[in-house]
C-alpha positions in Angstrom: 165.9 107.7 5.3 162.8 106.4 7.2 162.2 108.7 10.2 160.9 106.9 13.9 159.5 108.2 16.5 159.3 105.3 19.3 156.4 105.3 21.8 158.1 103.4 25.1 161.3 104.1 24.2 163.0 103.9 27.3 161.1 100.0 28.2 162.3 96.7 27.5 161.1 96.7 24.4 161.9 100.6 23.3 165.4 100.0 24.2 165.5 97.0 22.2 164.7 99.0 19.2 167.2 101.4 19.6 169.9 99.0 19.7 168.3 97.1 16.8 167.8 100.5 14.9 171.5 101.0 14.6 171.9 97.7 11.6 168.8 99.3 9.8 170.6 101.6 7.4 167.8 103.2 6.1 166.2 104.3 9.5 166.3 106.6 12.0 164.8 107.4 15.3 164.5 110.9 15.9 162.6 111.0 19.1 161.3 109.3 21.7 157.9 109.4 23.9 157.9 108.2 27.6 156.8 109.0 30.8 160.1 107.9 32.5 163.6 109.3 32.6 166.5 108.1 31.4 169.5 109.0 29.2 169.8 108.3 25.8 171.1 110.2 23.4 168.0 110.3 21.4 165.5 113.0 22.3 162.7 111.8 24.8 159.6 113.9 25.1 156.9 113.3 27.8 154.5 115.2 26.3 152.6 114.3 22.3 152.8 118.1 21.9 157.1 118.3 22.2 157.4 115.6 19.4 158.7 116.6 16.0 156.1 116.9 13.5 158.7 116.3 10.7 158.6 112.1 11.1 157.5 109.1 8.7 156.2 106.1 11.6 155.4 106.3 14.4 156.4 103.2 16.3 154.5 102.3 19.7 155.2 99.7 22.7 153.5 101.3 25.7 150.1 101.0 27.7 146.8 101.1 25.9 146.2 104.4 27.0 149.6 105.9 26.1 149.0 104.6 22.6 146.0 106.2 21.8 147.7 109.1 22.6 150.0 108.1 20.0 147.5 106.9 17.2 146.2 110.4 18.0 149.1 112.3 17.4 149.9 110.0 14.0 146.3 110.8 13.1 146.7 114.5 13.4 150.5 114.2 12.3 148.9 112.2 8.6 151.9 109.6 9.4 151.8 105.7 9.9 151.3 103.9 13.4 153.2 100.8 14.3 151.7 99.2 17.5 153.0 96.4 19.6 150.7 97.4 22.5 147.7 94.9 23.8 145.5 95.0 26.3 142.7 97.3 24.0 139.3 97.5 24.8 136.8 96.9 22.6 136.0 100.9 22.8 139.7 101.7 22.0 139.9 98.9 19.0 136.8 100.3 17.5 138.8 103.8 17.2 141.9 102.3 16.0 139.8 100.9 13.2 138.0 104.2 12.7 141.8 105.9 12.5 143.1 103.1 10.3 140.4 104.4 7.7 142.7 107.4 7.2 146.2 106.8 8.0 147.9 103.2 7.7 148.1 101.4 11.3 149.8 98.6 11.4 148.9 96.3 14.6 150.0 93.2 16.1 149.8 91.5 19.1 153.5 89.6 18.8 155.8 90.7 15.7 157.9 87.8 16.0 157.6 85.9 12.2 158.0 82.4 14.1 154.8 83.2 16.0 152.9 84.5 13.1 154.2 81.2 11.1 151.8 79.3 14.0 149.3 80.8 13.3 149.4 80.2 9.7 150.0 76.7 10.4 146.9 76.3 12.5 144.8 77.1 9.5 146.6 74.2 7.4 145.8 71.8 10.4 143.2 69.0 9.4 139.6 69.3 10.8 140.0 66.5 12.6 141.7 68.2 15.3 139.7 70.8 15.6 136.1 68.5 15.8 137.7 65.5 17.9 140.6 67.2 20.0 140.1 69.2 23.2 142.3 72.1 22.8 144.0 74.4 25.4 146.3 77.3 25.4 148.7 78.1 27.9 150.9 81.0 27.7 153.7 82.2 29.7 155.9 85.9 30.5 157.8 87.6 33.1 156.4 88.8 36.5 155.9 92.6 35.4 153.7 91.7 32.6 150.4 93.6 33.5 147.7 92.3 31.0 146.3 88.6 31.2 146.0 86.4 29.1 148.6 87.8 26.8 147.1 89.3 23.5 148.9 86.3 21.3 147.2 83.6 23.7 143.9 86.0 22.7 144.9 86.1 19.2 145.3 82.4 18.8 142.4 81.6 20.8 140.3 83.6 18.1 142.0 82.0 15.4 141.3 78.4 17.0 137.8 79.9 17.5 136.6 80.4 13.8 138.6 77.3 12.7 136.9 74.7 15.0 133.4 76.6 15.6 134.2 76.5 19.7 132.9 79.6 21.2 133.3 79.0 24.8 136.4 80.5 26.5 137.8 79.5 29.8 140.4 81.4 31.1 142.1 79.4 33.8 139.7 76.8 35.9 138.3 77.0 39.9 135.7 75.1 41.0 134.0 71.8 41.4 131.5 72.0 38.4 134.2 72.4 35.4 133.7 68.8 33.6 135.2 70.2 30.2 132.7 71.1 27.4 133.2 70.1 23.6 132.7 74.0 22.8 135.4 74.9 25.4 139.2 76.6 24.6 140.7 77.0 27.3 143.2 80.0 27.9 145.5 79.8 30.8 149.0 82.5 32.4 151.7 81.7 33.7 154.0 84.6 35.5 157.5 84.6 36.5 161.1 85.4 36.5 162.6 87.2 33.1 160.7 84.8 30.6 160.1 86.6 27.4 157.4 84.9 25.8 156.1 81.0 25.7 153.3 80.1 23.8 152.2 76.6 24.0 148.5 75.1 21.8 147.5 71.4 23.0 145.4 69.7 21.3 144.4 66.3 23.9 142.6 63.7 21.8 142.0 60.0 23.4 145.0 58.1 24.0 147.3 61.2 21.9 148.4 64.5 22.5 149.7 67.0 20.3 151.6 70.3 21.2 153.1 73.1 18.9 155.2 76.0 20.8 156.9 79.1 20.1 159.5 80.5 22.4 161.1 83.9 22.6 164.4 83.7 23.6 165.0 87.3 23.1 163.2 90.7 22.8 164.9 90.9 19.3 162.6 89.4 17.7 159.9 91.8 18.0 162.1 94.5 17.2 163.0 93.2 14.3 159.5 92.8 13.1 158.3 96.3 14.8 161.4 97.9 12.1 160.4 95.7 9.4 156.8 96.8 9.7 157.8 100.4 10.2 159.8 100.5 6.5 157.0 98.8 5.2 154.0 100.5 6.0 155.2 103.9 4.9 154.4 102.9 1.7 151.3 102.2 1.7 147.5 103.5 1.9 145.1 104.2 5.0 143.8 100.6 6.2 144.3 98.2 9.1 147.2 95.9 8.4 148.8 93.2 10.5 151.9 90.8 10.4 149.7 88.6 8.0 149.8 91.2 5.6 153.7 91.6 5.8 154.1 88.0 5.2 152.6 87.5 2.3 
């Protein structure tokens, strides 16, 4: 039996694991670590220092800040980290890779497989697109998402980035001096309602368009990737992994 402790348990996308928890027969979650309150009947601790040491992943939706608390605690704890968290600085990626170097993190910034497919798919796209097509990104969440763009938009845009050679980034447009660029990507947010994800890439050539889209219907899906990453990083070696790795 694989042993969780969740990070966020008690948000959207804690809960979601819980539920999701109960058709994994070969894990459990043990504990829980969140600021709030709520009642569960799994242990919640609001303090790294009341969780069980006795655990095999930690698992972590949170804030930036509350998961390097986390990756801390799995650090000091020798265990796995599973993170679904974005939003990191460039100081706080710079110490998950230093931690990755001696306990397996697993990171990603969307854990559904559909979304991960995209971004495989963009690297089977001919070159044509990527020298002779302006290309834009627009993604899309609820109103209490906090970050901006959203880590996927930033994920793809870096992907789209070493594939076409474009190194200029716009994220949104305002002005009157914005006549597009050929090095341009554009990045753009949309906020509102209880959408769970949208991710749309357009690629605008002359006279033809091109779009390719992902949308989350349901939370589920990243649960289902956060638990499948969880029983299949405890297995394996310190190192920085990512849904590409638990794809292949």
């Amino acid at each position: 039996m694989i042993k969780l402790i969740v990070a966020g348990i008690l948000g959207r996308m804690g809960k979601e694991i819980v539920s999701l928890s109960e058709e994994f027969e070969d894990i459990s979650i043990i504990a829980g670590f969140d600021r709030e309150k709520g009642s569960i009947s799994i242990p919640v601790k609001k303090t790294k220092d009341e969780l069980p040491r006795e655990f095999d992943v930690a698992v972590d939706f949170t804030s930036p800040e509350a998961a390097m608390k986390m990756l801390e605690f799995s650090l000091d704890s020798k265990k796995p980290f599973v993170t679904g968290t974005t939003g990191f600085s460039n100081k706080e990626e710079k110490e998950i890779k230093r931690v990755s170097k001696k306990i397996p993190v697993f990171k990603a910034s969307n854990m559904s497989m559909g979304i991960n497919s995209i971004m495989e798919i963009l690297g089977r796209l001919p070159g044509i697109l990527y020298e002779n097509f302006d290309i834009e990104i627009v993604e899309t969440h609820h109103r209490l998402k906090k970050d901006s763009p959203s880590g996927t938009a930033l994920t793809l845009g870096k992907i789209i980035s070493e594939l076409s050679g474009k190194k200029s980034f716009l994220f949104g447009r305002k002005g009157k001096k914005l006549k597009r660029k050929k090095d341009d990507i554009g990045l753009h947010s949309v906020r509102g309602g209880t959408v769970v994800g949208t991710h749309t890439v357009y690629f605008h050539g002359d006279n033809e368009s091109i779009e390719i889209t992902h949308t989350a219907n349901s939370r589920r899906i990243f649960a289902v990737g956060a638990l499948t990453a969880a029983r299949w990083i405890v297995k394996k070696k310190p190192g920085l992994y990512s849904m590409k790795n638990l794809l292949v």
